[in-house]
C-alpha positions as CSV (number, residue, x, y, z in Angstrom):
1,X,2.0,-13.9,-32.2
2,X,0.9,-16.1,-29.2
3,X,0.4,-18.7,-31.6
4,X,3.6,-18.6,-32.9
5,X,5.4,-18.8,-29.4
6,X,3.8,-21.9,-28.8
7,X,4.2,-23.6,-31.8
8,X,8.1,-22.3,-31.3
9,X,8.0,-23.4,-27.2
10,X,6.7,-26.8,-28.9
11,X,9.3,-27.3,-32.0
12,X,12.0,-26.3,-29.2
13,X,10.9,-29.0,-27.1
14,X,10.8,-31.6,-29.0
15,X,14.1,-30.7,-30.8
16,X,15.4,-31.1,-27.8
17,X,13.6,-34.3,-26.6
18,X,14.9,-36.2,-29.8
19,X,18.8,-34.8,-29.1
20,X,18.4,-36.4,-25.8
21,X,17.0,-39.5,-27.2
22,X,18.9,-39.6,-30.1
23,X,22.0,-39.5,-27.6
24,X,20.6,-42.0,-25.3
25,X,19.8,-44.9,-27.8
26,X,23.6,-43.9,-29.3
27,X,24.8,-44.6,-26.6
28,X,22.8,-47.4,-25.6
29,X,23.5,-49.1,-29.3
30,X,27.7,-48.5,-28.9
31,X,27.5,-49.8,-25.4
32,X,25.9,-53.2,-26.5
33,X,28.0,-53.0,-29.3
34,X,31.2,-53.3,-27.4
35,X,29.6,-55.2,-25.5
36,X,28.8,-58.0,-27.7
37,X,32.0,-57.6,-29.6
38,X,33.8,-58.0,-25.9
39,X,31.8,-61.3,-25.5
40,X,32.9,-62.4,-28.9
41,X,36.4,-62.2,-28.4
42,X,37.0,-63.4,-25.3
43,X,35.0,-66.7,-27.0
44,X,37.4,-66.9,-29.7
45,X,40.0,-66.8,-27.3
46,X,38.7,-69.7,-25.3
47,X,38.7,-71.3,-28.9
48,X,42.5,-70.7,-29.6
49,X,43.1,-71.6,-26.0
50,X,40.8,-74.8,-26.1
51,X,41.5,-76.3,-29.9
52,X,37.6,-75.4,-30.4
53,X,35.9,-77.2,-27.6
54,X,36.0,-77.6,-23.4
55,X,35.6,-81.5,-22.6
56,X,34.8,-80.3,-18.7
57,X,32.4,-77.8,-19.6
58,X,30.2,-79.4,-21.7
59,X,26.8,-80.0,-20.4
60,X,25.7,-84.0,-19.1
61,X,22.4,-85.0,-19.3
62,X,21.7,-87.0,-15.8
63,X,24.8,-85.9,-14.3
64,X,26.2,-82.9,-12.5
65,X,25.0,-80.1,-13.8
66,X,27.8,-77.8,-15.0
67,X,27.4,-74.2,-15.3
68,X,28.1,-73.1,-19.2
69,X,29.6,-69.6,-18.9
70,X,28.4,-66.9,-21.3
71,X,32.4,-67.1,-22.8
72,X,32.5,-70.3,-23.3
73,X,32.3,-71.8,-27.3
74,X,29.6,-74.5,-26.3
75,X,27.1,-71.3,-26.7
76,X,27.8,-70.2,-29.5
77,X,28.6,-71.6,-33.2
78,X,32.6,-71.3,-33.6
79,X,35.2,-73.3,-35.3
80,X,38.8,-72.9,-35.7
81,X,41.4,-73.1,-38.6
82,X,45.2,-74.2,-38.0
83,X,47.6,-72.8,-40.6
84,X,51.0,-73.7,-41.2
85,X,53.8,-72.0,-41.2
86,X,53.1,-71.1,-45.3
87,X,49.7,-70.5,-44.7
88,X,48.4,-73.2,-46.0
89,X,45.3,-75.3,-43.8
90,X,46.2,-78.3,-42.1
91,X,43.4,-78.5,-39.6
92,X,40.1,-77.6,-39.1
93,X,38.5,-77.7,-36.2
94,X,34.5,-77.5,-36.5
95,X,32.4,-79.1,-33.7
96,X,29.2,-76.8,-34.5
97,X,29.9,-75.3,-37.7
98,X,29.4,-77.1,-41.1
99,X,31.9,-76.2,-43.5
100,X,30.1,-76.7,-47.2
101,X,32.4,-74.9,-49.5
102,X,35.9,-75.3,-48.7
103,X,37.2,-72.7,-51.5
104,X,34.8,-69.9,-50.0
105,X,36.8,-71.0,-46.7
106,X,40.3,-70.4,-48.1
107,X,38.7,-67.0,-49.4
108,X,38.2,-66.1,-45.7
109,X,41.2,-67.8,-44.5
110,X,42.9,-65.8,-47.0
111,X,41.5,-62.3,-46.2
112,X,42.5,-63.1,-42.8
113,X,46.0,-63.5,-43.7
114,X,46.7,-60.6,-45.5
115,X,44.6,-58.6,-42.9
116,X,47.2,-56.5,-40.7
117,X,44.9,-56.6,-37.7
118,X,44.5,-59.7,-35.4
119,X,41.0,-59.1,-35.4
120,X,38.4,-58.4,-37.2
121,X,35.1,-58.8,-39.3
122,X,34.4,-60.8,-42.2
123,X,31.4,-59.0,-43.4
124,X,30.1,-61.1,-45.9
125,X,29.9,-64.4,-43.9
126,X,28.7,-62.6,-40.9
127,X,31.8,-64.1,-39.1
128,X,34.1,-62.6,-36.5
129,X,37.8,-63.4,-36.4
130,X,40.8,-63.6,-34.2
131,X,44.4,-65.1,-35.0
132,X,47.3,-66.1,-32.7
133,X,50.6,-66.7,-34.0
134,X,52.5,-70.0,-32.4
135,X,55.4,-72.1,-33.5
136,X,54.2,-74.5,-35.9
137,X,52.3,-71.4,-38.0
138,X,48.9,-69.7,-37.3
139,X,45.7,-70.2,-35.5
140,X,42.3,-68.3,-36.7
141,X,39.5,-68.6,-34.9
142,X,36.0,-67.6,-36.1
143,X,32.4,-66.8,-34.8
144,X,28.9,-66.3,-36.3
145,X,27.5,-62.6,-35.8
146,X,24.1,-64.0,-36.7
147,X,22.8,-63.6,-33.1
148,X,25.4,-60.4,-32.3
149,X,23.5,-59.1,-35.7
150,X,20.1,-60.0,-34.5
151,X,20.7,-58.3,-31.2
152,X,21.7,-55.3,-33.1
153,X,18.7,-54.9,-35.3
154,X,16.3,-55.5,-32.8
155,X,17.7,-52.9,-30.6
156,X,17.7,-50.4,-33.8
157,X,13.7,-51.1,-34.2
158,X,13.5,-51.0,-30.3
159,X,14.9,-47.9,-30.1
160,X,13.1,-46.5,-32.9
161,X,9.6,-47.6,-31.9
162,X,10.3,-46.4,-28.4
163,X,11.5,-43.2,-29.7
164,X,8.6,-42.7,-31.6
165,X,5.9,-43.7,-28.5
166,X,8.1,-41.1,-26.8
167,X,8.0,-38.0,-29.4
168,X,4.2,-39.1,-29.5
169,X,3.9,-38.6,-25.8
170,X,6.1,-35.9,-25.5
171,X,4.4,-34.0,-28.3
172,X,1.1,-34.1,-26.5
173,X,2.6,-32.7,-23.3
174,X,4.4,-30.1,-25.1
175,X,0.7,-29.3,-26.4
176,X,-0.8,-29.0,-23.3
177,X,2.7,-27.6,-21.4
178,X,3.1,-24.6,-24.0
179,X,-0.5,-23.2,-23.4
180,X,0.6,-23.3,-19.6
181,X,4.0,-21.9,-20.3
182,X,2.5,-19.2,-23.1
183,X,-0.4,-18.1,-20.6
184,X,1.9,-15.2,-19.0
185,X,2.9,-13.9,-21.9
186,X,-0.5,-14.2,-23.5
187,X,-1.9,-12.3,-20.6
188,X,0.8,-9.8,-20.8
189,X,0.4,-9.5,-24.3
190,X,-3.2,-8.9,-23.8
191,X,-3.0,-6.2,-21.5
192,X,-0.5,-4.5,-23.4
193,X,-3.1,-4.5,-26.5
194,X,-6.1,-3.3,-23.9
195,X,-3.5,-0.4,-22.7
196,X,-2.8,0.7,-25.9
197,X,-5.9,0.4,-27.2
198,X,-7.6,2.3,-24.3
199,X,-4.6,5.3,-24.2
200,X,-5.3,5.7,-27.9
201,X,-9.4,6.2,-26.7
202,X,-8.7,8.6,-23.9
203,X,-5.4,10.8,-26.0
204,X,-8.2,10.9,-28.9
205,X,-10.8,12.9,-26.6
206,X,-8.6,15.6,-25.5
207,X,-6.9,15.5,-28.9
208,X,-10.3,16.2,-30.5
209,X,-11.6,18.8,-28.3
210,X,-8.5,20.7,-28.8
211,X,-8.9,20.2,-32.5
212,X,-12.5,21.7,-32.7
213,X,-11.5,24.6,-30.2
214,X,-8.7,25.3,-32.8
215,X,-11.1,25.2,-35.9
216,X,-13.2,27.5,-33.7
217,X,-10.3,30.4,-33.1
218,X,-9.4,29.9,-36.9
219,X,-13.0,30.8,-37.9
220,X,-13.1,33.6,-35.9
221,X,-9.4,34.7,-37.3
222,X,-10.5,38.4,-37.0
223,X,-11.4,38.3,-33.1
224,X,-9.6,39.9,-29.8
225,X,-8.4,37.1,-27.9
226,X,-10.2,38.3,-25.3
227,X,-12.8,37.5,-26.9
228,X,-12.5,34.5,-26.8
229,X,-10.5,33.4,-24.2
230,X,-13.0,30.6,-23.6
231,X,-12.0,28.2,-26.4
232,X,-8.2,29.2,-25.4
233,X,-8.9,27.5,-21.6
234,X,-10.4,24.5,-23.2
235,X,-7.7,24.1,-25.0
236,X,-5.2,24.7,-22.7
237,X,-7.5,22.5,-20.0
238,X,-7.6,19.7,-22.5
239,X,-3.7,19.9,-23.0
240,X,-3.1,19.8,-19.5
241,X,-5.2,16.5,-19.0
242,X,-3.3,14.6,-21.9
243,X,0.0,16.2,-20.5
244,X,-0.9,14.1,-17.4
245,X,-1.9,11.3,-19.3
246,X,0.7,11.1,-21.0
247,X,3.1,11.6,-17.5
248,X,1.0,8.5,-16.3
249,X,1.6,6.4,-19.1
250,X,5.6,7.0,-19.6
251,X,5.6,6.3,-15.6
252,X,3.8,3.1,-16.0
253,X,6.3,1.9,-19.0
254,X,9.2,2.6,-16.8
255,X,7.6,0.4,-14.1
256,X,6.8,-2.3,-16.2
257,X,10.5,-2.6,-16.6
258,X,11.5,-2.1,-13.4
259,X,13.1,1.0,-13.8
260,X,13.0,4.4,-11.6
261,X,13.8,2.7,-8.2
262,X,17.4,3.1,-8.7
263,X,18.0,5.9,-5.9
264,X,16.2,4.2,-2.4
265,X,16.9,5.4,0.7
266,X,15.6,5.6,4.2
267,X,12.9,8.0,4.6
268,X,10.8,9.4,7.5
269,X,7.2,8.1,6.4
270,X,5.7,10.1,9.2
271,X,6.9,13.5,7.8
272,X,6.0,12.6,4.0
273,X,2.5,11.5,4.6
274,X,2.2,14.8,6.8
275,X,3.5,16.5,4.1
276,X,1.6,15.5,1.5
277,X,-1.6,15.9,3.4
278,X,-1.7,19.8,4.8
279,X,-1.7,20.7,1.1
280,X,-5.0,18.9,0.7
281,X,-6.5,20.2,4.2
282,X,-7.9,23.3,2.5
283,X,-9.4,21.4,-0.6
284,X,-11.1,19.0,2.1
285,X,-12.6,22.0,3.5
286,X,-13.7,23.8,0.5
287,X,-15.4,20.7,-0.7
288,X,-17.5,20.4,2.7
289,X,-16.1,17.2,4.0
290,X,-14.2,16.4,6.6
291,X,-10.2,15.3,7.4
292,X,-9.3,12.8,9.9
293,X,-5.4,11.9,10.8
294,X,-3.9,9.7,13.1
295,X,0.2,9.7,11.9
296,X,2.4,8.0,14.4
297,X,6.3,9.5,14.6
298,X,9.4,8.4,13.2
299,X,8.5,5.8,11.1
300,X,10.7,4.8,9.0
301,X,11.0,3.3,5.8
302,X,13.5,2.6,2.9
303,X,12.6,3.0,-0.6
304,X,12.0,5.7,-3.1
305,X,11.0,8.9,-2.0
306,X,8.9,10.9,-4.7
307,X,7.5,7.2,-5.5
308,X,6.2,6.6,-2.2
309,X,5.0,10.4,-2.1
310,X,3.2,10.0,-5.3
311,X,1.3,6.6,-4.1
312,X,-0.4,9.1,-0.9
313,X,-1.3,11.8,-3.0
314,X,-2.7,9.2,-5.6
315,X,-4.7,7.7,-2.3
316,X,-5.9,11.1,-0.8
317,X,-7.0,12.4,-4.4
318,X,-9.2,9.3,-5.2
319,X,-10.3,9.4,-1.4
320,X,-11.2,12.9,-2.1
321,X,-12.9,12.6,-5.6
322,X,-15.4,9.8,-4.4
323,X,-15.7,10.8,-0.9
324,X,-19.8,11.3,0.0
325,X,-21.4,14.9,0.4
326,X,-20.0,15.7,4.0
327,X,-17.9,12.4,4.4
328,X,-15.6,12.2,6.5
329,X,-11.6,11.0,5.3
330,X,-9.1,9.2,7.4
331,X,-5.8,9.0,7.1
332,X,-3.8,6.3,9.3
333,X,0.0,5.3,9.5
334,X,1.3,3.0,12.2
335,X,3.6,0.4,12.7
336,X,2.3,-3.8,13.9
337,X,4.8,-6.2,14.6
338,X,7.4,-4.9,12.2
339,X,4.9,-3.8,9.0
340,X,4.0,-0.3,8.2
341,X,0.4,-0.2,7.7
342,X,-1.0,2.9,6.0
343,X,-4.6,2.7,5.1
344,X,-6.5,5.6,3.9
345,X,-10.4,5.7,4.4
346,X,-13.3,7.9,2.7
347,X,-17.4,7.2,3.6
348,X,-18.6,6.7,-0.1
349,X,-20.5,4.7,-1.9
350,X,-19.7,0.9,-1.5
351,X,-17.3,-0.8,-4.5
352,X,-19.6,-3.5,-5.2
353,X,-17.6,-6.7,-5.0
354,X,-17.2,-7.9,-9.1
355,X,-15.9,-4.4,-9.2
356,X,-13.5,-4.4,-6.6
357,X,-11.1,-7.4,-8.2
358,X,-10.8,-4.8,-11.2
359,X,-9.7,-1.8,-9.0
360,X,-6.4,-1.8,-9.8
361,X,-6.5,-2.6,-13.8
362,X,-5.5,0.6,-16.2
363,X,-8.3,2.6,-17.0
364,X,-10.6,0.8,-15.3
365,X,-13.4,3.1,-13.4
366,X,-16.1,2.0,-10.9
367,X,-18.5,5.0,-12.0
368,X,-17.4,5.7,-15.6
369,X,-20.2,8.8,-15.9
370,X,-17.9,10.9,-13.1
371,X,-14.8,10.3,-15.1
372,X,-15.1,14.0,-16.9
373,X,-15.8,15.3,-13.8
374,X,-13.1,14.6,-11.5
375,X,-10.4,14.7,-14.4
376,X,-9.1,11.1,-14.0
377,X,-8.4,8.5,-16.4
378,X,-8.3,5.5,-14.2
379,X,-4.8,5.1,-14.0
380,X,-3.9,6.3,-10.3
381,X,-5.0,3.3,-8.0
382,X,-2.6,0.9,-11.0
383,X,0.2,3.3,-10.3
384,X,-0.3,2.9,-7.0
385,X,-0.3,-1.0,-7.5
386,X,2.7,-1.1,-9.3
387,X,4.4,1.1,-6.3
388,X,3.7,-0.7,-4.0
389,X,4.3,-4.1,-5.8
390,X,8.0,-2.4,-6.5
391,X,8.3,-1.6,-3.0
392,X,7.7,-5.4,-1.9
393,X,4.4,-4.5,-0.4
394,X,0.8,-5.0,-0.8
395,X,-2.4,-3.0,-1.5
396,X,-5.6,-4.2,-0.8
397,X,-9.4,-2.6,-0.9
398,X,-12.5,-3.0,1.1
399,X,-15.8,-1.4,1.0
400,X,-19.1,-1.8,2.6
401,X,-22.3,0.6,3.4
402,X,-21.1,0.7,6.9
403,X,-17.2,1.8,7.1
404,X,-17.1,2.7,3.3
405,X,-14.1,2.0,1.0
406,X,-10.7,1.8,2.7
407,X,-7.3,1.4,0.8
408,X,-4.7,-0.8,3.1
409,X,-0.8,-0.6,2.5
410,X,1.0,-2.5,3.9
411,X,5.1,-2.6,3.8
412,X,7.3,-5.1,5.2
């Protein structure tokens, strides 16, 4: 797939590099064209206008030196023929032109006649023509295209040699561009291959302890329930922990997209944090550790409400589940220059540093032999992430031996 979007990022590219050259050296060509044709008629003008030659322009070696101008027929090979009022030639004026075959000339002469236009090509001579009506019959002047035809051809294989240097150039940048342009969606389709591959690994445990607690009721189909209760709580334990999975994984999809922020409002932080903490005071207790809170008032604070509840009790849980025999928690919420912080604290032991850049990745888990044990799956603290990423704010960890592992919100 990822090779594919480049190779179509690349194709895309260059179709649309060789539209905008194509367009440029069109434009380029039918600008020089008119050009040149421009050029050529206002010298066969001059022609009509000057019988074929200019007397004071012409160029005198070891006298003053006379500006030819680009118009003028001394630069270019020209030659005029003077018709009657039959059309028949009575003059033909031919300074720099040799005229070998006089028949081939009435050929042209006469193609010009019949032509309706004034101008025009002759395309077999390579000759340009213009004619001017007067009294005594009909004036045709003509011009070689040699050099306008020259001009013209070496543009063409100008153009196309530049336009291939440039698809050459552009093709290897594309190359290099796409595996820049590709690399977020490489990276998001990698992660959406390890999430799905990792969601199928944890649904398949629960899934196959309720499976072998099923076989075991069916092979005891004769039994009290009673009797055995015990492979009914495993299974209903079990259930309950992919229900949750599953709850965690349908949340994540929805913020990947962006979605379930739709109804934010201002909230009193201050109450929500001490309302999601008194229900965990007595599990603190019960587990032998200690609670400390420090929760300024009337802070407030605009966003979703059950998403912002959900990040603390995601916080308090994980503080709780690796918090040391006898630690101590802390809970903090206060407002610096504007920000919210909220940090939550636990003495545990230290996140060693490679881990702590993986924290926040799905199912990822610093001590993978206590996931069975506390129940999680690794996907809390990338909830949490994704919360507070929503909420434009920023999560970040620290831990050492000395203040253990603290997790530090902070909202603008």
């Amino acid at each position: 797939m990822i090779d594919k979007l480049k190779k179509k990022f690349i194709l895309i590219n260059m179709v649309l590099v060789s539209i905008v050259l194509a367009i440029t050296f069109i434009g380029v060509y039918a600008f020089t064209y008119n050009k040149l044709s421009h050029t050529s008629n206002c010298i066969l003008k001059r022609v009509i206008e000057e019988k074929g030659h200019d007397e004071n322009r012409k160029r005198k070696i070891g006298g003053e030196k006379i500006n030819i101008p680009l118009q003028s027929p001394l630069n270019k090979l020209t030659f005029l023929v003077e018709l009657n009022n039959e059309n028949k030639i009575i003059n033909i004026i031919d300074e720099n032109i040799e005229i070998v075959d006089e028949e081939t000339l009435k050929e042209i002469v006469s193609d010009c006649v019949d032509s309706k236009k004034n101008y025009g090509i002759i395309i077999n001579e390579d000759l340009r023509y213009l004619k001017h009506k007067n009294e005594n019959g009909l004036e045709i002047a003509f011009i070689d295209r040699s050099e306008e035809i020259d001009t013209l051809n070496s543009l063409i294989t100008t153009s196309i040699l530049v336009g291939a240097l440039s698809l050459s150039a552009f093709l290897i940048i594309s190359i290099f561009l796409s595996k820049w342009a590709i690399k977020p969606a490489e990276d998001a389709f990698n992660r959406q291959k390890q999430f799905i591959a990792d969601a199928s690994h944890e649904l398949k445990t629960p899934l196959t302890t309720i499976l072998a607690n099923s076989e075991i009721l069916l092979s005891h189909k004769n039994e009290t329930i009673s009797s055995q209760i015990k492979w009914i709580e495993y299974i209903k334990l079990e259930s309950e922990r992919m229900r949750g999975l599953v709850n965690d994984l349908l949340f994540l999809a929805k913020l990947d997209y962006k979605e379930n922020l739709i109804s934010s409002k201002e909230i009193n932080l201050s109450d929500l944090v001490w309302s999601v903490i008194l229900p965990f005071e007595s599990l603190i207790f019960e587990n032998n550790k200690k609670l400390e809170s420090n929760i300024d008032s009337d802070i407030f604070f605009t966003g979703n409400e059950n998403q912002i509840k959900q990040l603390v009790v995601i916080l308090i849980d994980n503080a709780i589940k690796y918090c040391s025999e006898k630690g101590t928690i802390k809970i903090n919420l206060n407002k610096n220059q504007n920000k919210i912080n909220l940090w939550v604290n636990n003495s545990a032991v230290p996140i060693p540093k490679e881990e702590q850049k993986h924290i926040f990745e799905r199912f990822y888990r610093v001590d993978k032999s206590r996931v069975r044990e506390n129940g999680g799956y690794g996907l809390g603290l990338s909830i949490a992430k994704e919360i507070v990423e929503l909420h434009k704010g920023q999560i970040l960890v620290t831990s050492d031996e000395e203040n253990g592992t603290t997790f530090k919100i902070v909202f603008p």
